[in-house]
C-alpha positions in Angstrom: 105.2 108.4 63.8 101.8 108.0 63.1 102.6 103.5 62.7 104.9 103.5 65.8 101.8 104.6 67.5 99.9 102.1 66.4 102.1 99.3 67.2 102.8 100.9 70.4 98.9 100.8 71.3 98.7 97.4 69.7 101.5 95.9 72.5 99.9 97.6 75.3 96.7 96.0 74.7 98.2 92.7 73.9 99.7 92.9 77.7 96.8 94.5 79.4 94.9 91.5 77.5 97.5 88.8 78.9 97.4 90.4 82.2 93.4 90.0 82.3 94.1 85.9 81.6 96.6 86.0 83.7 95.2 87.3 86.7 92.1 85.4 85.8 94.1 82.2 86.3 95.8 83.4 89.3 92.6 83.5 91.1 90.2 81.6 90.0 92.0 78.1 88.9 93.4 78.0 92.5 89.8 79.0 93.8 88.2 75.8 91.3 85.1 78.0 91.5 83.9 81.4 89.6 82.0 82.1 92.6 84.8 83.8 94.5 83.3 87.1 94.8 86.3 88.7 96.3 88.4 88.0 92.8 85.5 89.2 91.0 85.6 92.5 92.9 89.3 92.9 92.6 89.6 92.0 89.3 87.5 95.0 88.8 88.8 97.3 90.8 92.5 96.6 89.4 91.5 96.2 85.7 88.8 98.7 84.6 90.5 101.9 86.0 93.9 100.2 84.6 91.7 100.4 81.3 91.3 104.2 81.3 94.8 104.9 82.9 96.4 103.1 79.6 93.9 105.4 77.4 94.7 108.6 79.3 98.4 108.5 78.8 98.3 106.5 75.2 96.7 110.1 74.3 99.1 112.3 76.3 101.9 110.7 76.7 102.4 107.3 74.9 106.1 107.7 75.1 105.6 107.0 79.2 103.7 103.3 78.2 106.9 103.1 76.0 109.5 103.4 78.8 107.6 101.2 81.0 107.5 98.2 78.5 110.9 97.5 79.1 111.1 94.8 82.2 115.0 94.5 81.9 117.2 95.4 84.7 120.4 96.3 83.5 122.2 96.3 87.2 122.6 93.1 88.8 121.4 93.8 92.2 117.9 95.0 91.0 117.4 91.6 88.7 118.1 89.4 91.9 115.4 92.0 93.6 113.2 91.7 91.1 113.3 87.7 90.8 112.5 87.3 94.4 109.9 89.6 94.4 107.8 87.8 91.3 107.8 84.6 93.0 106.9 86.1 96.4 104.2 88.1 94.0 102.9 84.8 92.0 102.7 82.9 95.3 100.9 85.4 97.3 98.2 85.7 93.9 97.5 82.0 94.4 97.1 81.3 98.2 94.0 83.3 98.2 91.7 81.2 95.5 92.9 78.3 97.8 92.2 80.0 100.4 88.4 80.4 99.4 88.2 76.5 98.3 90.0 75.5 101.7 87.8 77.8 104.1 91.0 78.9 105.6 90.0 82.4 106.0 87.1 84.4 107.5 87.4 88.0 106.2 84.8 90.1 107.1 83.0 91.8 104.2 83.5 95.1 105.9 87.4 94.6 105.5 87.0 93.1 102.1 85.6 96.2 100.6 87.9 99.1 102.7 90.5 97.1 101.8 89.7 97.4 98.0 89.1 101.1 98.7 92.1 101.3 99.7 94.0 99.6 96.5 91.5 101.9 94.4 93.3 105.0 96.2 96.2 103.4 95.9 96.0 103.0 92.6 95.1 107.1 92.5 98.5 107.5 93.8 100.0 105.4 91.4 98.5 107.4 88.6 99.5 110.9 89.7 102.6 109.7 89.8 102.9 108.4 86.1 101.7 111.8 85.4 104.2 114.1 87.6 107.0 111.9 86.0 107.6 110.9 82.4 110.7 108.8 83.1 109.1 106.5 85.4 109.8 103.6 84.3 109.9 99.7 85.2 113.5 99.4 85.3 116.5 101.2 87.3 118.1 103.6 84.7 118.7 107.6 83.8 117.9 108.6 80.4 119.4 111.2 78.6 117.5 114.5 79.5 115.8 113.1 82.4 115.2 115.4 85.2 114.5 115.5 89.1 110.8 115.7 89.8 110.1 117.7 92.8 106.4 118.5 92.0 102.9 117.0 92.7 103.3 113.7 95.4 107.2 113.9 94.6 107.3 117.1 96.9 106.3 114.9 99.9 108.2 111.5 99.9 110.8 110.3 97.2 109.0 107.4 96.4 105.6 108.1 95.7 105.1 105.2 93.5 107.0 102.5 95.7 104.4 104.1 98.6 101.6 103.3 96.4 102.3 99.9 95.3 103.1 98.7 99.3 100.0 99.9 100.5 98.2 98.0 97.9 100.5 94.7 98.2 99.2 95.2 102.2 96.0 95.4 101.0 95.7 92.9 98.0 95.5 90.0 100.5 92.3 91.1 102.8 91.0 92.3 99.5 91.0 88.8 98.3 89.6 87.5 101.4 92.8 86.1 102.7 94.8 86.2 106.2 97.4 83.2 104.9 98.2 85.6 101.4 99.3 87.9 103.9 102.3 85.7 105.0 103.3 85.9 101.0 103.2 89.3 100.7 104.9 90.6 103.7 108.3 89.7 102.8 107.7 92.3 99.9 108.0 95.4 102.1 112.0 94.5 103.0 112.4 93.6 99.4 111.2 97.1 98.5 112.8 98.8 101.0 116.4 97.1 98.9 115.1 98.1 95.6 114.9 101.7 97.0 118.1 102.0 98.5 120.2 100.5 95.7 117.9 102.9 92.5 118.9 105.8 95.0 122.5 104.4 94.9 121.9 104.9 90.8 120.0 108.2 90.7 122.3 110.1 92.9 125.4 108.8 90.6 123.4 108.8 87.1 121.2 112.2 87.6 121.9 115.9 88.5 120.7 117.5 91.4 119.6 113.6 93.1 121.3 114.5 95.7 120.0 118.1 96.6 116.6 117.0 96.0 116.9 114.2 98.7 118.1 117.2 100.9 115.0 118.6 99.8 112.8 116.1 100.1 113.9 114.0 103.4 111.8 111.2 103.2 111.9 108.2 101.0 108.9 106.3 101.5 106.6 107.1 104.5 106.4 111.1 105.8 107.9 112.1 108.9 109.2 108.2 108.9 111.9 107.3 106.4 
């Protein structure tokens, strides 16, 4: 147990390591400068409380970082979802750094920093949702003795997660300084929206009591909405 926990912790560093390089090179080769002080400041604000979410839950639940190392679909409808979202998601991760070499863009500083306030609460919403739910994981499936979660932000929209992660893709762009990222990232709310409505498809086949928890819980996404 004891060396599966170690190799676990090991891979989960190794990504949030290749996600750090990553990112890097997302925004600041496209930039041609380290002077973009809007990547700096988001870089931040998505990687250090990243940093201490990874430590929280490789204390209290490891198991969790486990599930959500898997990035296979196993329905086809989720891995076409999935495809078109990373390039939309790559894309919208570059325009920004060539958006600060280019000048296209005049975000004001103001907007730049509520909008990273934003991702930072977003981000909050993200974690108490990891917490609430054990089984939340990357890809569309039921394991065996999974339950329905109808506690903490799951007693208020279906989708706490998914709610999470738009408002920051909405955000991401002004954070970086960018009206034109904006064009990239949009197209992701619709793409969503799909990825929703088929994994509900799954859950209310794949999981008891899915479908009176959606009777329960009315709304997917956004309150009083849909």
């Amino acid at each position: 147990m004891e060396r599966d926990l170690t190799l676990i912790k090991k891979m989960i560093y190794l990504r949030f390591i290749m996600g750090l390089i990553v990112v890097a090179i997302l925004l600041f080769v496209p930039a041609g400068s380290l002077d973009y002080w809007e990547g700096w400041v988001y870089y931040g604000i998505v990687f250090v409380p990243m940093f201490f979410v990874l430590r929280y839950f490789l204390k209290h639940d490891h198991e969790l970082l486990e599930r959500r190392m898997k990035m296979r679909e196993k329905e086809g409808e989720q891995k076409k979802i999935i495809a078109l979202a990373s390039i939309l998601f790559l894309i919208g991760f570059i325009v920004p750094g060539l958006d600060y070499r280019f000048g296209w863009s005049d975000v004001p500083v103001g907007v730049v920093l509520l909008a990273n306030g934003i991702v930072v609460i977003c981000y909050l919403v993200f974690f108490l949702t990891l917490r609430e739910n054990r089984y939340a994981s990357r890809v569309i499936e039921v394991e065996k003795g999974q339950t329905v979660i109808t506690s903490g932000p799951y007693a208020l929209v279906r989708h706490p997660m998914y709610l999470g992660i738009m408002l920051m893709f909405l955000c991401t762009p002004l954070a970086l300084g960018s009206y034109w990222a904006l064009i990239a990232f949009l197209p992701i709310l619709p793409i969503l929206v799909l990825r929703i409505l088929n994994e509900e498809k799954i859950l209310t086949r794949d999981l008891p009591g899915y479908t009176d928890y959606c009777k329960l819980t009315r709304y997917r996404l956004l309150p009083f909405i849909w």
